[in-house]
VOTOR-932898 format. One record per residue: residue in three letters; x, y, z of N, C-alpha, C, O in turn; residue number from 1. Coordinates in pm, 1 decimal. Atoms other than C-alpha are relative to their C-alpha. Layout:
BEGIN
{site ALA; {X; Y; Z}; {X; Y; Z}; {X; Y; Z}; {X; Y; Z}; NUM}
...
//
This chain:
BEGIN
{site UNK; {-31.4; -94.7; -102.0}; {10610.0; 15994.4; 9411.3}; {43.0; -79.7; 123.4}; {-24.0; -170.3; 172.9}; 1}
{site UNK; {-53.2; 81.6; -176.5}; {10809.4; 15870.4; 9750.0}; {43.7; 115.8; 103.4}; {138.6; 192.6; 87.7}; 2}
{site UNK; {-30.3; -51.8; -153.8}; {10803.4; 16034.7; 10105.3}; {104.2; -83.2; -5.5}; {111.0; -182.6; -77.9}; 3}
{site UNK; {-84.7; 39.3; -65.1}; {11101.9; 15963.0; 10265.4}; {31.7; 42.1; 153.5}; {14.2; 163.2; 166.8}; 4}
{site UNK; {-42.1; -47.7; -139.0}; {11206.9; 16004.9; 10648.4}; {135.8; -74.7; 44.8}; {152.6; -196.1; 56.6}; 5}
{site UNK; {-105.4; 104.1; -23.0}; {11559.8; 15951.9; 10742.8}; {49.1; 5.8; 145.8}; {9.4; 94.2; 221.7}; 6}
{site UNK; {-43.5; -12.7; -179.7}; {11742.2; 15872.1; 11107.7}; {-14.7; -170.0; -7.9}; {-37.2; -251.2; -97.6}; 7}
{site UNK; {-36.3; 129.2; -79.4}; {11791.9; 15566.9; 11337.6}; {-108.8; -49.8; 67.3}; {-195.1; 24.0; 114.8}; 8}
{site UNK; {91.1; 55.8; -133.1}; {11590.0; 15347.3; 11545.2}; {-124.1; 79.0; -5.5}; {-126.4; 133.6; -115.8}; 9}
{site UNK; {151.9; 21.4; 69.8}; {11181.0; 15444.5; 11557.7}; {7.6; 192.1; 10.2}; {75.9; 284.2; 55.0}; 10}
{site UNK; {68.9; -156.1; 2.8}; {10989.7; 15761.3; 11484.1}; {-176.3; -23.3; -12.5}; {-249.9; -115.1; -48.7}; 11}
{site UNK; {163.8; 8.6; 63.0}; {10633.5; 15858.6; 11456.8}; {7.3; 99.0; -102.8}; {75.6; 199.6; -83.5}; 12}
{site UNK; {34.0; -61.5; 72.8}; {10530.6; 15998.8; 11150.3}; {-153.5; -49.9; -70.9}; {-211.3; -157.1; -89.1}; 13}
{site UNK; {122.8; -20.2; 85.3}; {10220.0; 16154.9; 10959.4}; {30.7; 34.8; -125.4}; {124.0; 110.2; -152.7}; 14}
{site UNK; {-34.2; 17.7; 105.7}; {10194.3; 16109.5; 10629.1}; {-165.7; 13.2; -115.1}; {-263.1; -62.0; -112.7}; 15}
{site UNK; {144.7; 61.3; 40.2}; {9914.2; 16217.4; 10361.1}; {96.7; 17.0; -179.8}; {148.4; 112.4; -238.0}; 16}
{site UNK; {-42.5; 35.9; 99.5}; {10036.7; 16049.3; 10048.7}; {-161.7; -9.5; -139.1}; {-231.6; 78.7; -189.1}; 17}
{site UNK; {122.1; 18.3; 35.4}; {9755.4; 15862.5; 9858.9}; {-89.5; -56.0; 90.2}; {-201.2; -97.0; 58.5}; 18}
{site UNK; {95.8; 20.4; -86.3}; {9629.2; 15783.1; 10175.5}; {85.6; 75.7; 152.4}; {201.8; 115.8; 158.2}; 19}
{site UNK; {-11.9; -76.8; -165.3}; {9676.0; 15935.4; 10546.4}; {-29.2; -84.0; 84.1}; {-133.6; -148.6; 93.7}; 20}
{site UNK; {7.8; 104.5; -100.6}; {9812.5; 15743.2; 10852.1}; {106.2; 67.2; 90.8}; {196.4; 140.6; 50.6}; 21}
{site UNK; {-97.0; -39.1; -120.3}; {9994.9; 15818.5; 11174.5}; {70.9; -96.8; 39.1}; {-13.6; -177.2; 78.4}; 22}
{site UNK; {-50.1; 74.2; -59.5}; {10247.6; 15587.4; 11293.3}; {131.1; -43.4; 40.3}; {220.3; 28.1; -5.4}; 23}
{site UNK; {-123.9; -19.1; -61.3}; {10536.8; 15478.0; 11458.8}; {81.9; -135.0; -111.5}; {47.2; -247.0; -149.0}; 24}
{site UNK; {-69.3; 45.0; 127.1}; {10781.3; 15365.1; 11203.8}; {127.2; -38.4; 40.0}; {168.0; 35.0; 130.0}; 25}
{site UNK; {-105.6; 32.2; 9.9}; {11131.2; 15164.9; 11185.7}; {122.3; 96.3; -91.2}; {133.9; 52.5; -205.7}; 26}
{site UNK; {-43.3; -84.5; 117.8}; {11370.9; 15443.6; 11001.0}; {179.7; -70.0; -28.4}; {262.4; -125.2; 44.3}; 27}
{site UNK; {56.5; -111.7; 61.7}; {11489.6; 15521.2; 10783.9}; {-129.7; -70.7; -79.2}; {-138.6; -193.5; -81.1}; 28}
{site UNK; {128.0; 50.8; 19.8}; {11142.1; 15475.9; 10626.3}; {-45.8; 48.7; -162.8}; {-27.0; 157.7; -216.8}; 29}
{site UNK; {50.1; -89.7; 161.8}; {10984.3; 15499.1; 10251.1}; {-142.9; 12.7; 8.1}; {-200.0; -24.2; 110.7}; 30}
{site UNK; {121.8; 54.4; 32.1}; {10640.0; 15516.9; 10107.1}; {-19.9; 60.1; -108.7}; {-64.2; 174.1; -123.1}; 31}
{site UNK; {71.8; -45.1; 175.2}; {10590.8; 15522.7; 9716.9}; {-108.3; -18.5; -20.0}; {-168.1; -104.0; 45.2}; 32}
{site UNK; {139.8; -3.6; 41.1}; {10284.6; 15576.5; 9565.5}; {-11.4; 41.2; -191.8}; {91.2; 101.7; -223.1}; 33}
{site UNK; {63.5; -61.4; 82.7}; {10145.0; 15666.2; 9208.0}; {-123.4; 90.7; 45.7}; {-218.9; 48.6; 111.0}; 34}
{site UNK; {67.2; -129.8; 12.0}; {9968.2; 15992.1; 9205.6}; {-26.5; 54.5; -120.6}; {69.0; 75.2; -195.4}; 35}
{site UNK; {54.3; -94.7; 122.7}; {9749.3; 16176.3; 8918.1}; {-82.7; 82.9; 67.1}; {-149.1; 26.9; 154.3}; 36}
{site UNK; {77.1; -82.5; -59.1}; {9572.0; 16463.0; 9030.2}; {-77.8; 6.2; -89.9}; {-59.7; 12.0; -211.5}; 37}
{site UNK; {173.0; 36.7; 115.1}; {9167.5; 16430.3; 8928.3}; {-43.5; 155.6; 91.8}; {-2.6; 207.3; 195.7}; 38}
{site UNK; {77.5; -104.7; -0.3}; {8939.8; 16727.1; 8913.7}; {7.8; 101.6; 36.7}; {61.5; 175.4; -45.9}; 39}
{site UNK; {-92.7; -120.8; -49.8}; {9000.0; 17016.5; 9127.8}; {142.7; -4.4; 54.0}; {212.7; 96.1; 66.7}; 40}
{site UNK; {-151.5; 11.5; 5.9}; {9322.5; 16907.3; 9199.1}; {81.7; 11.8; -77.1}; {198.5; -11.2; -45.9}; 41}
{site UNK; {-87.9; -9.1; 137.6}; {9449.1; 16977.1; 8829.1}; {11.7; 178.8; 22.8}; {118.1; 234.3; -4.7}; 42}
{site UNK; {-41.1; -134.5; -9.0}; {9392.8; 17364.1; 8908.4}; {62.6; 42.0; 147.6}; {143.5; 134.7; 151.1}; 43}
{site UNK; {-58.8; -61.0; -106.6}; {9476.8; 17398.8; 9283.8}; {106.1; -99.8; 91.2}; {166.4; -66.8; 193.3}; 44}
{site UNK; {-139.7; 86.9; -29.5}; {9726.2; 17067.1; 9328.3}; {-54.9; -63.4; 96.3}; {-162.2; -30.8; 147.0}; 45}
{site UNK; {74.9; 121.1; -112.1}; {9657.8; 16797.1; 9566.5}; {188.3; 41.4; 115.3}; {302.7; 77.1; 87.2}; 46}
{site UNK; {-130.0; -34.7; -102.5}; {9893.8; 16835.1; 9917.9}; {51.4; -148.0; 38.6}; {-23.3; -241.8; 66.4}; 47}
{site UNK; {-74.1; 101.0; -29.1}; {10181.1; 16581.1; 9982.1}; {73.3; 79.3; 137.8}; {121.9; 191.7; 150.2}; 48}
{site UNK; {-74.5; -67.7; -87.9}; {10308.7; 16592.2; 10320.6}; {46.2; -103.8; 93.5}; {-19.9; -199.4; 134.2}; 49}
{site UNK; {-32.6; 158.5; -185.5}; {10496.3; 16357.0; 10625.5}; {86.2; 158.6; 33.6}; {157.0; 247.9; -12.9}; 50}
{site UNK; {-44.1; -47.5; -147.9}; {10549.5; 16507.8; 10933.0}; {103.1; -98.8; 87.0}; {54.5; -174.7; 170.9}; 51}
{site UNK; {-72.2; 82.4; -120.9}; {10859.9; 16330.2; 11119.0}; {15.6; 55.9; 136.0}; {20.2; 173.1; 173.4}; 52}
{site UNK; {22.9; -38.2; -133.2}; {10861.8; 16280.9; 11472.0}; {173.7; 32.6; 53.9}; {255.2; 70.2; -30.4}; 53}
{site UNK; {-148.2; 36.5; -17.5}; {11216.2; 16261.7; 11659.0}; {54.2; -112.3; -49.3}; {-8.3; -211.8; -86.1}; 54}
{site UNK; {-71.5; 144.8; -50.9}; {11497.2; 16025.5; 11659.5}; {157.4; 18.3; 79.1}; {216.1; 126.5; 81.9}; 55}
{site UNK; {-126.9; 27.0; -73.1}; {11807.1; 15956.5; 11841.2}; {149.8; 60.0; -108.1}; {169.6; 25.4; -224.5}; 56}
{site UNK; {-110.3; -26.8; 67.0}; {12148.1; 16131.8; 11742.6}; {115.8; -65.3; -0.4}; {92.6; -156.5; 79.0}; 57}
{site UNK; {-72.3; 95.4; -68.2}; {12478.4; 15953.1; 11762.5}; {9.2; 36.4; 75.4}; {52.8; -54.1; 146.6}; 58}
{site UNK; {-72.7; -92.4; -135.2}; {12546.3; 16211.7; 12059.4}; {-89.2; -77.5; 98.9}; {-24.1; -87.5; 203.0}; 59}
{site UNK; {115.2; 6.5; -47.3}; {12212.9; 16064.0; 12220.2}; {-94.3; 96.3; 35.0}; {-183.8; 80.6; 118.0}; 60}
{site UNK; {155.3; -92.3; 2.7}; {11986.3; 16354.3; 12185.9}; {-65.9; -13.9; -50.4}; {-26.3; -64.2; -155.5}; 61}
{site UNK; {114.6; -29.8; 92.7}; {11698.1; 16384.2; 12045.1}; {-4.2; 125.7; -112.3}; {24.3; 242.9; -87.2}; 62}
{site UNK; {-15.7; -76.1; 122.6}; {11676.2; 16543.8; 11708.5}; {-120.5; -13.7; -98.1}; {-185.7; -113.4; -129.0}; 63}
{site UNK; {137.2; 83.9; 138.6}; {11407.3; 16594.1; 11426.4}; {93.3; -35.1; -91.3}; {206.6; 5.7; -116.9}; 64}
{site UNK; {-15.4; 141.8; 104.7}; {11420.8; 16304.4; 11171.0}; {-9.8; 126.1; -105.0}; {-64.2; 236.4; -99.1}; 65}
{site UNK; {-4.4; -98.9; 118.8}; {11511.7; 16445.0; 10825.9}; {-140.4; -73.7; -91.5}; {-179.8; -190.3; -89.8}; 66}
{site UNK; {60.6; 46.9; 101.8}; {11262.4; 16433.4; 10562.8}; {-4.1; 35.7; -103.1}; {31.0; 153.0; -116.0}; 67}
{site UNK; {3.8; -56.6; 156.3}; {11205.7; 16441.2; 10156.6}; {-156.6; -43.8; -87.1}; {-239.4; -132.1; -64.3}; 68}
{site UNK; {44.5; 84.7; 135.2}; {11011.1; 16397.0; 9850.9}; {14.3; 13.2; -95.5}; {31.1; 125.5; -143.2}; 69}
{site UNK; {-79.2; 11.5; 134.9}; {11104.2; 16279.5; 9543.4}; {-154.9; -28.4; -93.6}; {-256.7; -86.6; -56.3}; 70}
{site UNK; {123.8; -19.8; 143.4}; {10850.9; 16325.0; 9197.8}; {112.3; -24.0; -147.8}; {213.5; 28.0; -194.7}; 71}
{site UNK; {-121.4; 31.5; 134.9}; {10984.9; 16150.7; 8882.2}; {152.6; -21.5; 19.4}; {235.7; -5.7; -70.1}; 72}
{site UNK; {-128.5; 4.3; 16.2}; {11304.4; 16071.3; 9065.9}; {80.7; 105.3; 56.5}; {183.9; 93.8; 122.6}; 73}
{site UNK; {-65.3; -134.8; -79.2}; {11379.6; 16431.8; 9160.9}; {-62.3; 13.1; 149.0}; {-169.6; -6.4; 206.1}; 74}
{site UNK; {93.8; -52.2; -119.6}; {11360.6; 16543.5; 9459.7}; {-20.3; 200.5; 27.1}; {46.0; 303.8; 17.5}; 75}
{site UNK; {39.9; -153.5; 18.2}; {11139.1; 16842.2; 9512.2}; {-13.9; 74.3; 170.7}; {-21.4; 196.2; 186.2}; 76}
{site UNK; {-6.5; -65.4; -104.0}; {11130.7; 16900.0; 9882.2}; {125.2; -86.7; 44.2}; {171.4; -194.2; 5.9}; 77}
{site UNK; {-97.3; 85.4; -144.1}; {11390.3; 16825.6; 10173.0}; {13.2; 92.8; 105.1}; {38.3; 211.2; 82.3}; 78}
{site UNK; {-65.8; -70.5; -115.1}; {11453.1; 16940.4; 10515.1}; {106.0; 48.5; 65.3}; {100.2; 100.5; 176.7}; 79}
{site UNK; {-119.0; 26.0; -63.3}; {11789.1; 16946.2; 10570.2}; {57.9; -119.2; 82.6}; {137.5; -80.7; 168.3}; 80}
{site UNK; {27.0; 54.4; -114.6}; {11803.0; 16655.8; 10764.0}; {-26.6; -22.1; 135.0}; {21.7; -92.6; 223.6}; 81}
{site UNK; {120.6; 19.7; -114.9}; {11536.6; 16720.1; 11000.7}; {110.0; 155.1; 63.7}; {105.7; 169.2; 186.0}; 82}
{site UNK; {-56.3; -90.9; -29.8}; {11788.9; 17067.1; 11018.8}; {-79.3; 155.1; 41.4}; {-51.2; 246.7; 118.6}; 83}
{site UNK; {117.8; -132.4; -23.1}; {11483.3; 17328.3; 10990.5}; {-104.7; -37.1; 112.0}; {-157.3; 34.9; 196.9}; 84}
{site UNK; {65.0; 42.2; -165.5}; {11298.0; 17100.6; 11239.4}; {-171.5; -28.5; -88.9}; {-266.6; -91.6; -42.8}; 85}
{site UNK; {157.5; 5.9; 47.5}; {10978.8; 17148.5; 10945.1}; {-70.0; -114.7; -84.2}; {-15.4; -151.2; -188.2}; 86}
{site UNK; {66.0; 133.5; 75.3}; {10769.3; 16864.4; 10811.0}; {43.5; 64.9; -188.9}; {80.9; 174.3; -231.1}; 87}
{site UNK; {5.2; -32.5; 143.5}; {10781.6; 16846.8; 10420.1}; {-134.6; -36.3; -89.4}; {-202.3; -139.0; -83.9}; 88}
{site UNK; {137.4; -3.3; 42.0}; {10492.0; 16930.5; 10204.7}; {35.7; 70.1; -150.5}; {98.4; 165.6; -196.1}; 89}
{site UNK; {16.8; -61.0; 186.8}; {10452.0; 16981.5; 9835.4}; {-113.3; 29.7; -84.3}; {-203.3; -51.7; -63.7}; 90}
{site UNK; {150.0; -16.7; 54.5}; {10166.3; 17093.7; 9630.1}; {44.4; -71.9; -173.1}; {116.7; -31.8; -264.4}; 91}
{site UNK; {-43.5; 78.5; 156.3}; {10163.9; 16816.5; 9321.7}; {-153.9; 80.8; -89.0}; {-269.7; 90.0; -48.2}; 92}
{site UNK; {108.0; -22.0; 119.0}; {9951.1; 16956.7; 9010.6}; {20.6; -107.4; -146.1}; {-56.9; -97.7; -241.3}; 93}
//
């Protein structure tokens, strides 16, 4: 499974992968992981999610950072690039 966050120059992002961290990141930015969902997570799914912060447009505004995630290669969420403005979150079972 890989979060992705895309854009220029830094961002902060939250991120709960196989672990959960806040921080200010160089983009565009990855973070793969292996994931199996154990015990109650096989009936109600374990939550994947990054939150991007801003980044810089070529115009120089500020814009939300796009984000995705990809499972097996596909990708099962995306934002538009950072077009809906909403973090991306998936429920893996």
């Amino acid at each position: 499974m890989t979060i992705k966050v895309e854009g220029t120059g830094k961002s902060n992002v939250m991120y709960t992968l196989d672990d959960s961290d806040f921080a200010e990141v160089d983009l565009p930015w990855t973070k793969t992981a292996t994931i199996a969902p154990r015990g109650a997570e096989r009936e109600v799914g374990r939550l994947v999610l990054v939150t991007p912060g801003n980044t810089t447009a070529a115009d120089g505004m500020l814009v939300a950072a796009g984000c995705s995630i990809t499972v097996d290669g596909k990708t099962v969420v995306e934002n538009e690039g950072g077009k809906t403005g909403k973090p991306c979150s998936y429920t893996l079972k």
